[in-house]
N, C-alpha and C positions, 0 to 999 in steps of 0.2 A: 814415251814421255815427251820427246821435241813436239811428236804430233798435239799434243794439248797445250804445251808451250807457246807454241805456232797458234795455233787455232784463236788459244786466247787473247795471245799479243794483235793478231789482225782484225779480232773485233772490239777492242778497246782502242786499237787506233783507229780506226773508222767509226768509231763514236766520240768519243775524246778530241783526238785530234795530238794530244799531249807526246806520243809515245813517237820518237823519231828513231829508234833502232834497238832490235835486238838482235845479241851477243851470244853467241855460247865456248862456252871455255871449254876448251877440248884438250887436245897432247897430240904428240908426232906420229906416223908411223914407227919412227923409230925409237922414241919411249914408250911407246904401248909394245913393241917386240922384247922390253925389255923385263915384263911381266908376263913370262909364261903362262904361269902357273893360273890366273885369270885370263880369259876371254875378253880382251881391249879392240877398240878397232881405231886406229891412231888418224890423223885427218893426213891426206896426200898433201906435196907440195899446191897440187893445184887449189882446193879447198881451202889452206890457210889464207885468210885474209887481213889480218892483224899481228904482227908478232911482237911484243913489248918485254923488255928486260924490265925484271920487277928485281927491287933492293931487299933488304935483310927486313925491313918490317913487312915487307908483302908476303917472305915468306912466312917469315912467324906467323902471321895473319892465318897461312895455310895452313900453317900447323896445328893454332888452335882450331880449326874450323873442321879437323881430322876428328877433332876431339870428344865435337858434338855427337858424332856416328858412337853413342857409347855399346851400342849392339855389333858393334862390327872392331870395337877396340883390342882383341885380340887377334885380332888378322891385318888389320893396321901395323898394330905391332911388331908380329911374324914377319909381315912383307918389308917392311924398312922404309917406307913410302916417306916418311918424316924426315928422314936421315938424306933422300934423296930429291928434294922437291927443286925440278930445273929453275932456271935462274931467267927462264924465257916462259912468258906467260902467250898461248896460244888460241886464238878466238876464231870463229867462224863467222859469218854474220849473213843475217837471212836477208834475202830477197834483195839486194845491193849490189851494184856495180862495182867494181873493184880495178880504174884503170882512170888512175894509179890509186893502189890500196890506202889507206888510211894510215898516219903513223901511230894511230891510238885508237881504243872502241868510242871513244869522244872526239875526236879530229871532223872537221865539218859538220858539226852539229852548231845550230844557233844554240846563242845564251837565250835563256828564258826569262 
């Protein structure tokens, strides 16, 4: 799936023009160890290049957004994922230098 993500973020900005970063919200190594029972692959310290603490609406935000997956709502469920949604929101960001990281997925970006 990144691969199409990828693919189509780099030909709408090289046509466009408009598109100055993409993001992808990922988890830790050590929150994805903390789901057995699924197959996670958590992003290393090297990899993280954004880490933002998100407040009580960001989580809720999560929450609902857990909600949509209604095919998968009893495994949602089962696994507790609601109950435990971290309090550090984790991003990766393609093709960008990271020295010094960003203090947000928006920090050096022009206004439009």
């Amino acid at each position: 799936m990144h691969a199409v993500v990828k693919r189509a973020y780099v030909e709408l900005r090289e046509r466009t023009g408009c598109l100055k970063r993409l993001a992808f919200y990922t988890t830790t190594e050590e929150e994805a160890a903390q789901f057995e029972w699924v197959h996670l692959t958590g992003a290393t310290a090297e990899d993280i290049d954004v880490l933002t603490t998100v407040d009580e609406d960001d989580v809720e935000a999560m929450r609902r957004a857990l909600d949509c997956y209604v095919t998968y709502a009893e495994t949602i469920e089962w696994s507790g994922i609601k109950r435990n949604i971290p309090r550090e929101a984790v991003f990766e960001l393609y093709q960008e230098a990271r020295d010094p990281p960003p203090r947000s997925v928006v920090d050096g970006l022009a206004k439009y």
